[in-house]
PyMOL CGO cylinders between C-alpha atoms (Angstrom):
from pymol import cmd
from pymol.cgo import CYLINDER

trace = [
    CYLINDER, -31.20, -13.93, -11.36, -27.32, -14.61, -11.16, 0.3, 1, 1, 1, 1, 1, 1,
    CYLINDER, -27.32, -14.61, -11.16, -25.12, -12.34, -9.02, 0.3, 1, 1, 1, 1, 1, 1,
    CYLINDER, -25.12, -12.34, -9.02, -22.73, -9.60, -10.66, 0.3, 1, 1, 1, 1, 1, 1,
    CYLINDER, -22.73, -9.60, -10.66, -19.30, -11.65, -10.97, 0.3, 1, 1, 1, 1, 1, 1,
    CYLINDER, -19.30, -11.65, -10.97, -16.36, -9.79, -8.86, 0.3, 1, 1, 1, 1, 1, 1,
    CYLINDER, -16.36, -9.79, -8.86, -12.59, -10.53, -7.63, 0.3, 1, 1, 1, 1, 1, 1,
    CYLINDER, -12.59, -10.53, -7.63, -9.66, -9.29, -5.16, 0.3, 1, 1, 1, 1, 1, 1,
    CYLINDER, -9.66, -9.29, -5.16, -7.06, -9.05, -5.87, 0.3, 1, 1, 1, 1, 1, 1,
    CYLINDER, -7.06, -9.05, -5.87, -4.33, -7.78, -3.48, 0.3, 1, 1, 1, 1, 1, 1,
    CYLINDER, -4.33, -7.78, -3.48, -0.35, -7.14, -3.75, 0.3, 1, 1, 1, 1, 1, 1,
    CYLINDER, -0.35, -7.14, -3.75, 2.00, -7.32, -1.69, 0.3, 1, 1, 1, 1, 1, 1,
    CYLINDER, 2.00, -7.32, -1.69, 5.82, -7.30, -2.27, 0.3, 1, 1, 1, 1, 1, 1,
    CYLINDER, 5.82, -7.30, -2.27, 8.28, -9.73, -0.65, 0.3, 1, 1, 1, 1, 1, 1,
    CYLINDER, 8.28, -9.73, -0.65, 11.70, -10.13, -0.31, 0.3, 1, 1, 1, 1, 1, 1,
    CYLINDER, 11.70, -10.13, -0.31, 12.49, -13.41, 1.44, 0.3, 1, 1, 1, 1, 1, 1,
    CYLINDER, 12.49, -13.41, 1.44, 9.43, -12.53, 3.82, 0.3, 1, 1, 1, 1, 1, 1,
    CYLINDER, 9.43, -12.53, 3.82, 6.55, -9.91, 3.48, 0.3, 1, 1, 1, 1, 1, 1,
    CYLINDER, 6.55, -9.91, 3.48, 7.60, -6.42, 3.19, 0.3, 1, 1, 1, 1, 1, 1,
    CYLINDER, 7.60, -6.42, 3.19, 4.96, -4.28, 1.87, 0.3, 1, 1, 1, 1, 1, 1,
    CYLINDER, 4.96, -4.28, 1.87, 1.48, -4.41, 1.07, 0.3, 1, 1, 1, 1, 1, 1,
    CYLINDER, 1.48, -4.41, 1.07, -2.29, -2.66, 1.45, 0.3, 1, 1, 1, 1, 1, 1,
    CYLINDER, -2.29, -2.66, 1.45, -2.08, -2.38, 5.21, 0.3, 1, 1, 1, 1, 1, 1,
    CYLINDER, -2.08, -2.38, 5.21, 1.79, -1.06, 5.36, 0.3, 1, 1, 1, 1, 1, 1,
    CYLINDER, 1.79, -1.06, 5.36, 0.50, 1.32, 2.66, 0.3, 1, 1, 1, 1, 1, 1,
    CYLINDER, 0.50, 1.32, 2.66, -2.82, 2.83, 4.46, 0.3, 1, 1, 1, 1, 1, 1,
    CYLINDER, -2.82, 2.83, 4.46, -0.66, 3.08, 7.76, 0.3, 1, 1, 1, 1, 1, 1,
    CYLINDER, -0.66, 3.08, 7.76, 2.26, 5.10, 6.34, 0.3, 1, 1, 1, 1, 1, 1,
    CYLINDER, 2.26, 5.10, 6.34, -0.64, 7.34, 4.39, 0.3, 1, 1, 1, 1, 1, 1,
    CYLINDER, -0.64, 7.34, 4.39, -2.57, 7.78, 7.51, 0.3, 1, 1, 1, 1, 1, 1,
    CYLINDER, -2.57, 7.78, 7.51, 0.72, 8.58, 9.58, 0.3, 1, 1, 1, 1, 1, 1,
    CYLINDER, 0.72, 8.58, 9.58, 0.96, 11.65, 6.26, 0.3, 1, 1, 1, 1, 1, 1,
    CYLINDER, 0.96, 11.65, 6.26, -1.70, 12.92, 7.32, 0.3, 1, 1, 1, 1, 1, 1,
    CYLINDER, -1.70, 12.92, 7.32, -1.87, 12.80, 11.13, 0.3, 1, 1, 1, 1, 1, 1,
    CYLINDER, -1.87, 12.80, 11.13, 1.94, 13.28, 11.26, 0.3, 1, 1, 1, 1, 1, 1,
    CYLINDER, 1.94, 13.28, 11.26, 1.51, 10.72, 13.87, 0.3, 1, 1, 1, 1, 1, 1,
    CYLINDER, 1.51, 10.72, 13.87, 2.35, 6.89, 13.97, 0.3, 1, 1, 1, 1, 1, 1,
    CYLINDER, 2.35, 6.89, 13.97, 0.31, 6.10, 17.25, 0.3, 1, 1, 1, 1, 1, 1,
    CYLINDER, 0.31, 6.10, 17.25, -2.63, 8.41, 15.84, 0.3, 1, 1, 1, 1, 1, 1,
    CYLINDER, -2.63, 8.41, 15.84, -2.47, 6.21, 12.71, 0.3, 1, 1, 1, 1, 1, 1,
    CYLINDER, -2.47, 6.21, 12.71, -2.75, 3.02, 14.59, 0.3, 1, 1, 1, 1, 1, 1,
    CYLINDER, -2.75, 3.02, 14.59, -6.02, 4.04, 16.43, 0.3, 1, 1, 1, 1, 1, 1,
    CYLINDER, -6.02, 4.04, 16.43, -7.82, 5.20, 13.84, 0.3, 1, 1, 1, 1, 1, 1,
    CYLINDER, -7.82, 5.20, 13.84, -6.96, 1.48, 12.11, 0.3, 1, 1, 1, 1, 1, 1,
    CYLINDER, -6.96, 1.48, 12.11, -7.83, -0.08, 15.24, 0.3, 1, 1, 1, 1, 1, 1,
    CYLINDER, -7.83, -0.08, 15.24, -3.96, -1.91, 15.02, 0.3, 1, 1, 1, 1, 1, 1,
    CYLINDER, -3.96, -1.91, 15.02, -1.61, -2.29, 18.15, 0.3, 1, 1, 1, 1, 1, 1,
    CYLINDER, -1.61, -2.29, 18.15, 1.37, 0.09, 18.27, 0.3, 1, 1, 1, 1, 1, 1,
    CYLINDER, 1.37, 0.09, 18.27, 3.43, -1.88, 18.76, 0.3, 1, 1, 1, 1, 1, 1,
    CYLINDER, 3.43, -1.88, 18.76, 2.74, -4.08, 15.55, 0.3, 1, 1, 1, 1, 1, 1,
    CYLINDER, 2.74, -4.08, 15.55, 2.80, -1.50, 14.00, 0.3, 1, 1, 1, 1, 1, 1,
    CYLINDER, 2.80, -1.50, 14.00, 6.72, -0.62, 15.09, 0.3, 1, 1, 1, 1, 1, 1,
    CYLINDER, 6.72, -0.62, 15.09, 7.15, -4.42, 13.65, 0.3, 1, 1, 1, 1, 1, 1,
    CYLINDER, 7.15, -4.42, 13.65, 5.71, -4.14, 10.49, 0.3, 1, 1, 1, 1, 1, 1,
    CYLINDER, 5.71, -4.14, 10.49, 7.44, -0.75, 9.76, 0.3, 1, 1, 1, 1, 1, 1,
    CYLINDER, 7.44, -0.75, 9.76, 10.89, -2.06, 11.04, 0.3, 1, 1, 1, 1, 1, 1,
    CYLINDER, 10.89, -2.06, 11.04, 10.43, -5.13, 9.19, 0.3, 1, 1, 1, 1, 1, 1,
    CYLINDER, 10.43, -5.13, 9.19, 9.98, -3.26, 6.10, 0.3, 1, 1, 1, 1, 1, 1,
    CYLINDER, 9.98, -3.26, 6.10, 12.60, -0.95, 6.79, 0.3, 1, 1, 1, 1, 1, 1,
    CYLINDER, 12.60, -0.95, 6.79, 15.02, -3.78, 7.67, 0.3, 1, 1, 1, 1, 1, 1,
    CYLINDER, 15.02, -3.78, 7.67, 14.23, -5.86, 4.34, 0.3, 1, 1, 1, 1, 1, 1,
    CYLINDER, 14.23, -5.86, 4.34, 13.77, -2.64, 2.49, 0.3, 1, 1, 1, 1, 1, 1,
    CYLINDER, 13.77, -2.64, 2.49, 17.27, -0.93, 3.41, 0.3, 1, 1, 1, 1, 1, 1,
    CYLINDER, 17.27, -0.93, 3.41, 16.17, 2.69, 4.23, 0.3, 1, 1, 1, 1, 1, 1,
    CYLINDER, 16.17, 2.69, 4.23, 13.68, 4.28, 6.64, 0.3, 1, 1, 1, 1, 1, 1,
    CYLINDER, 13.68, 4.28, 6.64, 9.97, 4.74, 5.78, 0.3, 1, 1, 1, 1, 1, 1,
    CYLINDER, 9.97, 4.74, 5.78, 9.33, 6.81, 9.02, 0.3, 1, 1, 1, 1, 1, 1,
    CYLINDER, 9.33, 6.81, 9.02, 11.65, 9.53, 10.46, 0.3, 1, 1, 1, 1, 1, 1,
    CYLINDER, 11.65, 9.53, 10.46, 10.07, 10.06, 14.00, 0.3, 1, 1, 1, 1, 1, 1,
    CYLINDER, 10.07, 10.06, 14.00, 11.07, 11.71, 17.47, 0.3, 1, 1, 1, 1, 1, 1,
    CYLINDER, 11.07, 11.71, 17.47, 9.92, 10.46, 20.75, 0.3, 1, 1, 1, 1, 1, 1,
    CYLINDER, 9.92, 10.46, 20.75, 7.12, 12.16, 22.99, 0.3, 1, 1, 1, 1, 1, 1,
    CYLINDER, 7.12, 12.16, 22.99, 7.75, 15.09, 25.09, 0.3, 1, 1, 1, 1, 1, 1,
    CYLINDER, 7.75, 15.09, 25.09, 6.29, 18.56, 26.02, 0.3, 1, 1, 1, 1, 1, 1,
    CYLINDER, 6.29, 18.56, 26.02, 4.88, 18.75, 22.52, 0.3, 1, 1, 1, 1, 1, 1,
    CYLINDER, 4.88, 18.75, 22.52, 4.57, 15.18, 21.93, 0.3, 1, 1, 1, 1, 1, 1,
    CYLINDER, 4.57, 15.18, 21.93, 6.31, 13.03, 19.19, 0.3, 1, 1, 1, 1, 1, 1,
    CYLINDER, 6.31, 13.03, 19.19, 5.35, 12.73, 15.53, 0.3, 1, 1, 1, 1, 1, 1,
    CYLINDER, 5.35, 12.73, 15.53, 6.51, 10.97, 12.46, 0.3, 1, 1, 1, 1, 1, 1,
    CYLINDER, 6.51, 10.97, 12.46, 6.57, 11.68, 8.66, 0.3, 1, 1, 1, 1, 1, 1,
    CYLINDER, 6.57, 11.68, 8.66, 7.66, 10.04, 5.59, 0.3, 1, 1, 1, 1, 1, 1,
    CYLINDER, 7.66, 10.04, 5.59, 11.02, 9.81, 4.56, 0.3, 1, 1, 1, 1, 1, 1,
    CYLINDER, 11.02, 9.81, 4.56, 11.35, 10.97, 1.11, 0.3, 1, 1, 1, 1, 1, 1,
    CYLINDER, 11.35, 10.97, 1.11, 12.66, 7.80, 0.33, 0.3, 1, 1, 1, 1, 1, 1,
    CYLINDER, 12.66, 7.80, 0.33, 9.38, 5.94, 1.90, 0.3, 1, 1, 1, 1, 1, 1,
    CYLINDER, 9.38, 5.94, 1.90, 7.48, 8.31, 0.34, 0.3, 1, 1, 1, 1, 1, 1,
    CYLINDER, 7.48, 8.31, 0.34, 8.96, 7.43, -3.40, 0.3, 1, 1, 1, 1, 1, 1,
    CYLINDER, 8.96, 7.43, -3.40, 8.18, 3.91, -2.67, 0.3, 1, 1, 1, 1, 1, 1,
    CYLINDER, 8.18, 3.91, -2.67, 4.68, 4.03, -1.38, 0.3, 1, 1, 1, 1, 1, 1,
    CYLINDER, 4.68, 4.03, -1.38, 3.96, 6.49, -4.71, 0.3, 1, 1, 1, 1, 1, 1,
    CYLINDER, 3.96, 6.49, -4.71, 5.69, 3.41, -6.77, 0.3, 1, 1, 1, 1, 1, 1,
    CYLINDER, 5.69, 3.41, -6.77, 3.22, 0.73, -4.42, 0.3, 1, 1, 1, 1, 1, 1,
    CYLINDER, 3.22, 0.73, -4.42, 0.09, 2.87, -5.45, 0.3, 1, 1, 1, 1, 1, 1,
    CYLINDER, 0.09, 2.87, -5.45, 1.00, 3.20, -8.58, 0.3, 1, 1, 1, 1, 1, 1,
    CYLINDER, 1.00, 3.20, -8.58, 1.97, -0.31, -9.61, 0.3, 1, 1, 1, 1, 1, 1,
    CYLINDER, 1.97, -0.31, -9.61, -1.13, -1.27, -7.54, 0.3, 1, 1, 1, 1, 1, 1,
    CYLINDER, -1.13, -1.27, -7.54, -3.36, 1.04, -9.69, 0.3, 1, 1, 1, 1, 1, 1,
    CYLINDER, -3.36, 1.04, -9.69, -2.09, -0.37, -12.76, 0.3, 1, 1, 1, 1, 1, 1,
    CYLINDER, -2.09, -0.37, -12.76, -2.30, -3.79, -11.86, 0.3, 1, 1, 1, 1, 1, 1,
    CYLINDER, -2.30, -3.79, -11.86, -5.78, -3.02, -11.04, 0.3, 1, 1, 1, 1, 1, 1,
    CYLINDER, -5.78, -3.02, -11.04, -6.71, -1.58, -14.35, 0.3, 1, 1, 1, 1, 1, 1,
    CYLINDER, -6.71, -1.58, -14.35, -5.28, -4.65, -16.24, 0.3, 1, 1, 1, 1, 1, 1,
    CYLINDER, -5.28, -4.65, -16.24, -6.92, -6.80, -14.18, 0.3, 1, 1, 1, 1, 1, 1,
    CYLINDER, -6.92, -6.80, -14.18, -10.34, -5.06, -14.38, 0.3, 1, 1, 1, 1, 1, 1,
    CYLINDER, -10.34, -5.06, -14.38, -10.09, -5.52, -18.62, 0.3, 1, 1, 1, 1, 1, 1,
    CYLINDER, -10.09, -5.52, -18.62, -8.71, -9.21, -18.41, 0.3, 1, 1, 1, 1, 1, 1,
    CYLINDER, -8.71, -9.21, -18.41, -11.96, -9.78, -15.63, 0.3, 1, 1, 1, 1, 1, 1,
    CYLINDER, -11.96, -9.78, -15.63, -14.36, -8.23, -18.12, 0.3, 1, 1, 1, 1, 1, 1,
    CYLINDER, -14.36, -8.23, -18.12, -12.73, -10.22, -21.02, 0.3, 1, 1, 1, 1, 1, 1,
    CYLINDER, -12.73, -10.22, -21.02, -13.17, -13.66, -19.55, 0.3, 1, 1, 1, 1, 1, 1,
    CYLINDER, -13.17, -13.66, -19.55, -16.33, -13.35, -17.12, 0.3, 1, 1, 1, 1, 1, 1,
    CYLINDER, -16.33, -13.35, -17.12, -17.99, -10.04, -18.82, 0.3, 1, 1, 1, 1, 1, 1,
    CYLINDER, -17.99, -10.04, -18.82, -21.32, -10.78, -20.68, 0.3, 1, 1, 1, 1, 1, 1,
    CYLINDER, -21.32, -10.78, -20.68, -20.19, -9.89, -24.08, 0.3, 1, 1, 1, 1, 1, 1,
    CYLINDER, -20.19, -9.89, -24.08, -18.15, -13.28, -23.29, 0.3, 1, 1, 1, 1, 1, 1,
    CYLINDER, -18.15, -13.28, -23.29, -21.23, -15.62, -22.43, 0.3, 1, 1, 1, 1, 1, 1,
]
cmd.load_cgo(trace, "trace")
């Protein structure tokens, strides 16, 4: 018996280094919906502080803020999407999703078993 064929595939977009990619994308989703960059890092089990670095990287190379966030206090801090991060994690999914499809029907074109 011969094991169901599979791939990865996973994107990520660079500029003259990294930028953005799956792990980027679940952080600033997870930081949506805690409202809350160090919440997001613990429940991804990812050092806050690399976390700061990837999101400044991206923000550097990028040329706008992902994050808009305000420091700790009586009420504690939080963070939330820019509007402008938001637009390009949509466009990430998105382009991901399609790439994804494509992929899928070229996969089942060359390895499916109509193709045997």
């Amino acid at each position: 018996m011969t094991n169901k064929l599979r791939y990865t595939l996973m994107l990520r977009v660079y500029g003259e280094e990294k930028i953005f990619g799956p792990g980027i994308a679940e952080l600033l989703e997870r930081v949506d919906e805690t409202h809350s960059l160090r919440k997001a890092t613990m429940d991804m089990g990812m050092a806050y502080s690399k976390a700061w670095r990837i999101v400044k990287t991206a923000e550097n190379a990028l040329g706008f803020a992902l994050l808009d966030s305000s420091v700790g206090g009586k009420g504690g801090g939080s963070a939330h999407l820019t509007e402008r991060g938001r637009r390009f994690l949509t466009a990430y999914r998105r382009f991901e999703s399609t790439v994804h499809a494509y992929a899928d029907e070229i996969f089942e074109e060359m390895f499916g078993e109509d193709s045997e």
